[in-house]
N, C-alpha and C positions, 0 to 999 in steps of 0.2 A: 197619612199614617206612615209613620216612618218604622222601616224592616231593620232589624238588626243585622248589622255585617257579621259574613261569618271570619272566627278566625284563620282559618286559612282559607284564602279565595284560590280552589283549584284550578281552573277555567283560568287564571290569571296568571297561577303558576308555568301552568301547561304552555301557554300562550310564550312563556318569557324565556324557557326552555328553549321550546322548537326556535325559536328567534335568534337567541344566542348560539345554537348550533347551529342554524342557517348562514349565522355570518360566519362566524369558524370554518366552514365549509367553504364560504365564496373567498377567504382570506386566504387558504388554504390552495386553493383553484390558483387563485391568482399569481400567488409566489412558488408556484410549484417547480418552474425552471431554476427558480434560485435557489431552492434549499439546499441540495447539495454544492455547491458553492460558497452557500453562505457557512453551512456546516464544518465544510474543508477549513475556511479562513478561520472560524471560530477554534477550529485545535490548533490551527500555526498559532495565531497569536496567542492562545493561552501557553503553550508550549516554546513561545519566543519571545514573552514577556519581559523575564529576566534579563536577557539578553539585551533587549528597548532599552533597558533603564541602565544598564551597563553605557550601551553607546549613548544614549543621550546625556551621561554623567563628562563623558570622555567629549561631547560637542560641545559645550559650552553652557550645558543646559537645554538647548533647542530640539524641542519635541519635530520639528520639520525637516530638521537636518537628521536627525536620531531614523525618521519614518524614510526619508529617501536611500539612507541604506541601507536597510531593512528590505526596501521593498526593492534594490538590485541584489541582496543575496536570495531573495523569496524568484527573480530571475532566472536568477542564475542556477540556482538548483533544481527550479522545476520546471518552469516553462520551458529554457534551454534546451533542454536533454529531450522533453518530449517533443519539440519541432525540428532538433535534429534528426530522432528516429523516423520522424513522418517525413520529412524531406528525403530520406537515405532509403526510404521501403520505397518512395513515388519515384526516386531515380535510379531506383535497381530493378524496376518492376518492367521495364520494357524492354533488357537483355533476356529475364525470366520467360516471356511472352515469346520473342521469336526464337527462343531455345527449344521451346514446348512445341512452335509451330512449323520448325526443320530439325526432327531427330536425325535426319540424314547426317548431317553435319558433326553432329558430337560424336567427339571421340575418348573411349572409354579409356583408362588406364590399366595395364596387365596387371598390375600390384602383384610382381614378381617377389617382394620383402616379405610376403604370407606365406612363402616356405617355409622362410627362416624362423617360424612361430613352432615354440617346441609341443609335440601330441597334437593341436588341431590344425597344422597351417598348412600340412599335401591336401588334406582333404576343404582346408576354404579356398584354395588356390584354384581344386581342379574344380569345384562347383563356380566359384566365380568366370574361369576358362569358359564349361560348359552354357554359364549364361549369356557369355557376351562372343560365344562364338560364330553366332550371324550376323555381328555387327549391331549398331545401336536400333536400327529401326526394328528387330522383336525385339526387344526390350520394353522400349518404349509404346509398343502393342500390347504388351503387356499392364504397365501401369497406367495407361491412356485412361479407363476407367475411373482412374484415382484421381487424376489432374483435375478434373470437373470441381468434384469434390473439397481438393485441396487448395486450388483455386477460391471456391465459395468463403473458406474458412478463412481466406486470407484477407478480401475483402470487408469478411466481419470485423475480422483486429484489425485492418485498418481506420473503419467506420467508429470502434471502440475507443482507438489513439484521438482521431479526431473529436469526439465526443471530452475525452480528456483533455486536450487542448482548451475546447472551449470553456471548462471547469476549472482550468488553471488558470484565465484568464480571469474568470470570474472570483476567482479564492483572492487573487490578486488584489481585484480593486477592493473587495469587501475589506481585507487586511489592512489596508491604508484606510479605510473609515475605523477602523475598530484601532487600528495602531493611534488613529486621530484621539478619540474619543474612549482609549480603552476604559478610562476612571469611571465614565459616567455610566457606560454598559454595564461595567462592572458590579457598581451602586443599583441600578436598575434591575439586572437580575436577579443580584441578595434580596432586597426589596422585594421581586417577586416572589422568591424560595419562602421569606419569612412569613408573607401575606398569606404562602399557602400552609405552612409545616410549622411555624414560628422559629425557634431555635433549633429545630433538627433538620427545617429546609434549609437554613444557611449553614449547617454543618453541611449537609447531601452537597449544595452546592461548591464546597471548599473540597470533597472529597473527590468532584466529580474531578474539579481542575487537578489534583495531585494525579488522577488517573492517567488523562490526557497526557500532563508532562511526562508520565512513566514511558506511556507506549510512546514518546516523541522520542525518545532521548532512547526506551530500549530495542529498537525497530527500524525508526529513517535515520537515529546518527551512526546506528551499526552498519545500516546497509550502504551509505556515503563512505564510510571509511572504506570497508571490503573493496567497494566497486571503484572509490581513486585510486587504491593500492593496488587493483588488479588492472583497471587502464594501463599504470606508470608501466607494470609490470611488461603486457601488451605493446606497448609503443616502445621501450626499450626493446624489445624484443625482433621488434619488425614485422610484432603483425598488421595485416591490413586492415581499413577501418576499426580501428583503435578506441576510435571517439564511438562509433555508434556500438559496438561491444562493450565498452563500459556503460551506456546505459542501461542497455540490456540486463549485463551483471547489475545494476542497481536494481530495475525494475523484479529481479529472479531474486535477491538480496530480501527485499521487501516483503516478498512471497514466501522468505521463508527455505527457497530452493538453494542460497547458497549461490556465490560465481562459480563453482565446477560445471557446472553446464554448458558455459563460455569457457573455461581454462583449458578444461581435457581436450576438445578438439582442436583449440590452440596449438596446445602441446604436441598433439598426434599430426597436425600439419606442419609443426617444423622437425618432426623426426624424420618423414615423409619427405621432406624436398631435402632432405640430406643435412638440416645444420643440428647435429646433436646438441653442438655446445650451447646454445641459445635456447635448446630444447631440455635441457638441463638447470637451468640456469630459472626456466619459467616452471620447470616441474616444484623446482624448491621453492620459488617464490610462490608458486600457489598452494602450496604447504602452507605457508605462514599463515595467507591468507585468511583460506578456508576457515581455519583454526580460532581465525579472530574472534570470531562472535561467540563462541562456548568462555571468553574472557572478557569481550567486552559486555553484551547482553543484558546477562545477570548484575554487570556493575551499576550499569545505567538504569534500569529497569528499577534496581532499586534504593537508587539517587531519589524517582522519584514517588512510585511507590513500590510494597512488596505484594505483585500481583505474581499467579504462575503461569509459568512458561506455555503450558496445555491452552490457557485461557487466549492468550495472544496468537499461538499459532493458528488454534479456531476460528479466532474472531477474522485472519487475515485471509485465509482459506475462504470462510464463509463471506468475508468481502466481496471478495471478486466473484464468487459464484453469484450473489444479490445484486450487487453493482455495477460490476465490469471494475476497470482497473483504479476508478476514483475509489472504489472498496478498499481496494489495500488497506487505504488511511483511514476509512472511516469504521470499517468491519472489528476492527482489535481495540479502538476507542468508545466502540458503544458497550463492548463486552466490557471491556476494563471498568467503564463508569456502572455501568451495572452491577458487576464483581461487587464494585467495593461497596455502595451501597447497599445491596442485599449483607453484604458482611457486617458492615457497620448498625444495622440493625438487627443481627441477629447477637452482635455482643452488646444489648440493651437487657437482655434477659441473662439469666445466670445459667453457668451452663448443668446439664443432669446433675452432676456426679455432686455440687453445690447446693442440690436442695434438699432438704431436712423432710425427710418421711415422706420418701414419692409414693408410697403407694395410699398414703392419704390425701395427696392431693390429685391422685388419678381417681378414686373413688368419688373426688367432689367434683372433679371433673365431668362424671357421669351421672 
């Protein structure tokens, strides 16, 4: 005797479920070291697309020749910088060390120039006197407690850099597959957006990519300018370590903080050793600087789309607190794509003030 099938077979459904999450799951497990990797590569190259098609117009047409310099300015901008800082913090790190472990030895500066400071500089003069009147070793008894401490933190951002490194290496090679194959990814994920959303997945997906360009263009090209323009400034200037203070300034750029963080004490160490004029010279140039990005910013930002300012700085803030310093890039890109799609769905309805007799359609509402 034959049983009628039911229309839906639950127990088959259930079964197909847990199944399909279980691999999701193990997929998930498995590519977990690459996501953020893969994610990094995915905003360059949607964010340097334009750019591919430029140089590979200018090569002859050759997509391989177009991907090879691509992938020495993707180098040059990011790997570079961050293997110089990690190289420059592991070979400053051993003077720091026996500095810490013979205070005997250091010797303080009177900063007798604290006079010369109008209303508070008798009184930082004679408190700085009074601190370093036994010589370095109280001193140094003093903040001994702190070094442990400040120590620990430093080894974190080193562990952090490195951790970055190895993500840069990886944005790298993923960029060269994706720089390979952009068309076909390309085609593959619209195909995916439409399979799930139809024509409003392959819109989300076109708005996500305008997102991306915005934060590329109003974020890492603002923070490159500021931090070449403040190196050049730096190394005219004659300060030291030139090269790894301009990454810095890039990395503090990217955050949002601006290169005065690097400039000022620039500034305040060539007042300090006596050369005014070169201390003048970088006060104005980091005038200009600073300045930049309240001009450029807002231009780039909406070159590529019109997202606000509040949205980016959260997203790169909240980076780095979620991520460590691969955040920067990724933290103002997820908001940005989010932004716009939460917006682009909510102008699919009309807005209040457009609709004809609300208070009868709040009554059918209810």
């Amino acid at each position: 005797m034959d049983f009628p099938r039911p229309l839906h077979d639950l127990p088959r459904m259930l079964f197909s479920v847990t199944f399909i999450a279980l691999m999701t799951l193990g997929c998930f497990w498995v590519v977990q070291p690459f996501i953020l990797g893969f994610s990094w590569a995915s905003m360059v190259v949607i964010a340097t697309w334009p750019l591919l098609i430029k140089v590979q117009h200018l090569l002859w047409g050759r997509r391989s020749l177009a991907v090879v310099v691509m992938t020495l300015l993707l180098l040059l901008l990011f790997v570079l910088p961050v293997s110089i800082l990690v190289s420059s913090i592991v070979d400053n790190s051993a003077p720091l060390v026996a500095w810490a472990s013979q205070p005997d030895r250091l010797n303080l500066p009177t900063l007798a120039w604290l006079q010369d400071v109008p209303m508070v500089g008798r009184k930082l003069y004679s408190a700085w006197q009074s601190l370093i009147s036994g010589g370095s070793a109280p001193l140094m008894t003093k903040i001994q407690p702190y070094i442990g401490k400040a120590a620990s933190w430093l080894l974190g951002q080193v562990a952090n850099l490195g951790s970055l490194l190895l993500h840069c290496g990886l944005m790298i090679l993923f960029s060269v597959l994706l720089y390979l194959r952009g068309e076909r990814v390309g085609m593959a994920v619209r195909h995916f957006a439409i399979r799930l959303g139809a024509e409003r997945g392959d819109a989300s997906v076109l708005l996500a990519a305008q997102a991306i360009r915005a934060v590329a263009l109003g974020v890492v090209l603002t923070a490159i300018v500021q931090a070449v323009l403040g190196g050049i400034g730096l190394a005219i200037t004659g300060i030291p370590l030139a090269t790894v203070l301009t990454v810095t300034m890039f990395v503090l750029c990217i955050a949002q903080l601006g290169p005065l963080p690097v400039l000022i004490p620039a500034m305040i160490w060539l007042y300090w050793s006596g050369d005014t004029t070169w201390g003048t010279v970088l006060l104005v140039w980091s005038c200009v600087v600073a300045t930049l990005d309240n001009i450029l910013r807002p231009i780039f930002i909406h070159m590529g789309a019109d997202l606000p300012m509040l949205l980016v700085l959260c997203g790169v803030l909240g980076g780095l607190l979620a991520f460590g310093m691969i955040g920067l890039f990724i933290g103002p890109v997820v908001l940005a794509v989010s932004w716009r799609l939460v917006f682009a769905w909510m102008q699919e309805a009309p807005p209040p003030d457009k609709i004809d007799n609300p208070e009868k359609q709040l009554r059918e509402l209810h």
